[in-house]
N, C-alpha and C positions, 0 to 999 in steps of 0.2 A: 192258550199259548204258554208254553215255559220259557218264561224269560234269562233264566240263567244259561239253558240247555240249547235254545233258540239262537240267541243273541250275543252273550259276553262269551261261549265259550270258542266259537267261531272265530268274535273278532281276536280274543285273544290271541288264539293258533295265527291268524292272519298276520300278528304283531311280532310272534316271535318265527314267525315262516323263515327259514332259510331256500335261497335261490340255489340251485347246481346247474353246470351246465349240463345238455342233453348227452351228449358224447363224452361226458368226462370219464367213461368208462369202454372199456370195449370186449366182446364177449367172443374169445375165441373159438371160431365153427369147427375146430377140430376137437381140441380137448373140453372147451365148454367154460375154459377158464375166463375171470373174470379179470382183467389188465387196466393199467393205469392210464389212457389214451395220452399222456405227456411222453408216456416210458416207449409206448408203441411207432409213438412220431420219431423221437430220439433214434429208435433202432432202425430207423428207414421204413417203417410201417408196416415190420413184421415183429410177430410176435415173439417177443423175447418165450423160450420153454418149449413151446412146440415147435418153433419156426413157421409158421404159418405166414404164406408170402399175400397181406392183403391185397385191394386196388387202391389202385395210388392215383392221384390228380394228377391233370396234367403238369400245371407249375411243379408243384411237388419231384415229378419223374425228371423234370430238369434239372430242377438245385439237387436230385441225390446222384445228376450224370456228370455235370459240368465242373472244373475244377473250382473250389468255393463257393460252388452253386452262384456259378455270374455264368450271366450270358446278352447274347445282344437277340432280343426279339424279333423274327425275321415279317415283314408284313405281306399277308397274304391277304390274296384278291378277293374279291367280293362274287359269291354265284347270284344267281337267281330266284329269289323267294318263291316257294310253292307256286312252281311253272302251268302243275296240273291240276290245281283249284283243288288239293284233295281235301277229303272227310271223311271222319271214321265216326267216332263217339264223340271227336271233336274237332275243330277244323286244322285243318295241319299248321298252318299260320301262331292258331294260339297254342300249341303242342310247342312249337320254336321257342315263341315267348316266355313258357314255363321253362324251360330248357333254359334259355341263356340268364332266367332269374335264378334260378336254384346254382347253376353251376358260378357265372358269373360270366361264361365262356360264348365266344360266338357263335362256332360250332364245334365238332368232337376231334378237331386236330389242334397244335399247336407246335410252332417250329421256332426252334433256336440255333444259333451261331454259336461255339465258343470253343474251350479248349478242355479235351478230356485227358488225362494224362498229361497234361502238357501238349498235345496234337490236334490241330484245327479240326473238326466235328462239324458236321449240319446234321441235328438233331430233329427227328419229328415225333409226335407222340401222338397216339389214339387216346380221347379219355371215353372210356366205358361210364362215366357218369352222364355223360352228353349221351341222351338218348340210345343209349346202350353202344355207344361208338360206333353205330350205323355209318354206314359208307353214303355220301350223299352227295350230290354235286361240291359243293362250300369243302366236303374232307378230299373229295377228288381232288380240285383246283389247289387245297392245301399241300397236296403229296408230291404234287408237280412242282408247287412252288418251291417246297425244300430240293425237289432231284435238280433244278435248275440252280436252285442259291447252291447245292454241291458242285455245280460244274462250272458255278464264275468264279467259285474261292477256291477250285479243286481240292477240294475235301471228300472223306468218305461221307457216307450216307446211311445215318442210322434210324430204324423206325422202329419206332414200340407199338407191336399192335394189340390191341383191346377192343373187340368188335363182336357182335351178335350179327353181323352181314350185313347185305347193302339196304337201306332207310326204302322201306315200301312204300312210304309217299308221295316217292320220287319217281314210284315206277322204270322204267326202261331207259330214265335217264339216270337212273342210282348203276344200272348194270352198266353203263356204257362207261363207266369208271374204270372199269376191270380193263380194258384197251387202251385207256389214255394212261392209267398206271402203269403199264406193262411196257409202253412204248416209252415210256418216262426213265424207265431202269436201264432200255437198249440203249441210250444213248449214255447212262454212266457206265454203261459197259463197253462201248466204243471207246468212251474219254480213258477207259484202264480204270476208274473209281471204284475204288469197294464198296459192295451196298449190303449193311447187314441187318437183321431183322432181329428183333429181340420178341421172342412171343412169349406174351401174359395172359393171365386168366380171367374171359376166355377168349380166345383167337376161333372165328365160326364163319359157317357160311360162305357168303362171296366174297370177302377180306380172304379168309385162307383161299379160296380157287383162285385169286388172283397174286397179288403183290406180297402177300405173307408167306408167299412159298416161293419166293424168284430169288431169294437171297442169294449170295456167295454165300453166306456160311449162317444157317440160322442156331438161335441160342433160345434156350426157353428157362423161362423162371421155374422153380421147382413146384407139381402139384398143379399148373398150367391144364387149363381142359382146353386142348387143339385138335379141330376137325371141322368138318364141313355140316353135316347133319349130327344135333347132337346123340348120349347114348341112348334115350329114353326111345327117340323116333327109329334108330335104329335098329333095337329091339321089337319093339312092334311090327315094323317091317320084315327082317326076317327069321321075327321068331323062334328066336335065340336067347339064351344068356350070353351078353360078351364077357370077356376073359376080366379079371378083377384088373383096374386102373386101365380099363382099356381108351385111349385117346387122351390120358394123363402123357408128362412130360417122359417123365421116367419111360413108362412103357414105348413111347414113338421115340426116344432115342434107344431104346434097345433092340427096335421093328426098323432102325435105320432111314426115319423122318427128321427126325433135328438129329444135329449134329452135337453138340452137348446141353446140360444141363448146367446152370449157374445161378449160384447164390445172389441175392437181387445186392449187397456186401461188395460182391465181386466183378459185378458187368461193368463198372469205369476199365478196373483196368485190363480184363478178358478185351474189350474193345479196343483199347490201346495198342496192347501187343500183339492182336489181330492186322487192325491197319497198321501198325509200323514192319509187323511178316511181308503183307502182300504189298504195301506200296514201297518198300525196301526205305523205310527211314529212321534215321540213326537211333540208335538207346534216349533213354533221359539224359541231359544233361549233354552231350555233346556237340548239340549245335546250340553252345550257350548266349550268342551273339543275335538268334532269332529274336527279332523286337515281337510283340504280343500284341495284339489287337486290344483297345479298349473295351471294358465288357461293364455292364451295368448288371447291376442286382436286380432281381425279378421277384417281387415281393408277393405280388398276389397267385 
């Protein structure tokens, strides 16, 4: 045994170890660049140079929606824990459990109250970190919850979706979402509520065939992969090269799928001036006399 080589040189390095956090850096997938993860949070979680529009948490897609990132927390209902006993590699129960430790979150939605431009907002948000934003009983019940908290504050009704489709654990009662959502928007569409959709990357599956595509006016982040079957499947199937950026944002608003494309910078006030268009309500500033809801900061 080399006692220098073995022993002290080890512990030394041990003594003068310096800790970094894991993320303190972040490696942009476009250019490959290597970014400051302070500098990337600061820009709204795109990367400063390329513009590279990241995924964002759900808390996070709030505080960059709401006026000074305040808002009031809306409480949504409780589903049914793995109805159909499922298992895969692991049992669907402890698959939740890692999910709600990693993220922090209950399940892959989150709904807020507050004011976006200055104009009363029911905000919902997909988090794609929640087991890929899968649509599940808990996100169903979440979606409903906001079209309803829209129709007691009459407010529009904004969703951010982030989804790989509906949670196959759930089986047939993951699909049965796709009708209770759909019949959730009829009724903001009776009340005259605007319901808008904001789609991020990526928007798939049975999230797009159902409630990601019912908007009055959808808006997509730039560079967005939205579609139902991704491109890889779709190639294989029919055996084709598709067209370059095919089910990118850019290309389905030029194919006349979304309606525009928007800087993640820009969608506070793109939403504003949308709902203040269709629900005929005054500019900034004119109905100065409007008292404001109290709104609490939302930390995690």
């Amino acid at each position: 045994m080399n006692w220098i080589s073995e022993v002290v040189r080890p512990r030394i390095k041990t003594l003068f170890k310096r800790e970094s956090p894991e993320n303190l850096w972040i490696k942009c997938p476009d250019s490959g660049q290597m970014v400051f993860h302070k500098d990337v949070e600061a820009n709204g979680f795109v990367i400063p140079g390329s513009d590279h529009h990241l995924r964002v948490k759900a808390p996070d897609r709030l505080r960059l929606t709401f006026d000074e990132g305040k808002w009031l927390d809306v409480a949504l209902p409780e589903a049914a824990v793995d109805p159909l006993k499922f298992r895969d590699e692991k049992r669907y129960v402890d698959r939740l459990k890692d999910a709600r430790a990693k993220t922090g979150a209950a399940d892959a939605f989150k709904v807020g109250y507050g004011r976006v431009q200055g104009l009363p907002m029911t905000v919902a948000v997909q988090d794609f970190h929640f087991m890929g934003g899968s649509l599940g009983m808990a996100a169903g019940e979440a979606f409903i919850k906001g079209a309803e908290t829209a129709l007691e504050k009459k407010t529009p009704y904004v969703v951010f979706a982030a989804s790989g489709g509906a949670r196959m654990q759930e089986g047939i009662l993951s699909l049965m979402q796709l009708p209770r959502t759909t019949v959730a928007i009829r009724r903001l569409q009776k009340a005259g509520l605007p319901y808008f959709v904001v789609l991020t990357n990526p928007t798939t599956g049975g999230v797009t065939a159902s409630y990601a595509m019912l908007g009055d006016i959808h808006i997509a982040e730039p560079g967005a992969l939205i579609g139902f079957a991704g491109p890889r499947v779709i190639e294989q199937t029919i055996r084709e090269k598709l067209p370059e950026g095919f089910q990118r944002s850019e290309y389905l608003r030029d194919h006349g799928m979304v309606d525009m494309v928007v800087h993640r910078h820009d969608i506070p006030a793109t939403l504003a001036r949308l709902a203040r268009f269709l629900t005929k309500q005054p500019a900034p500033g004119a109905n100065a006399t409007a008292e404001a809801e109290p709104l609490v900061h939302e930390a995690n």
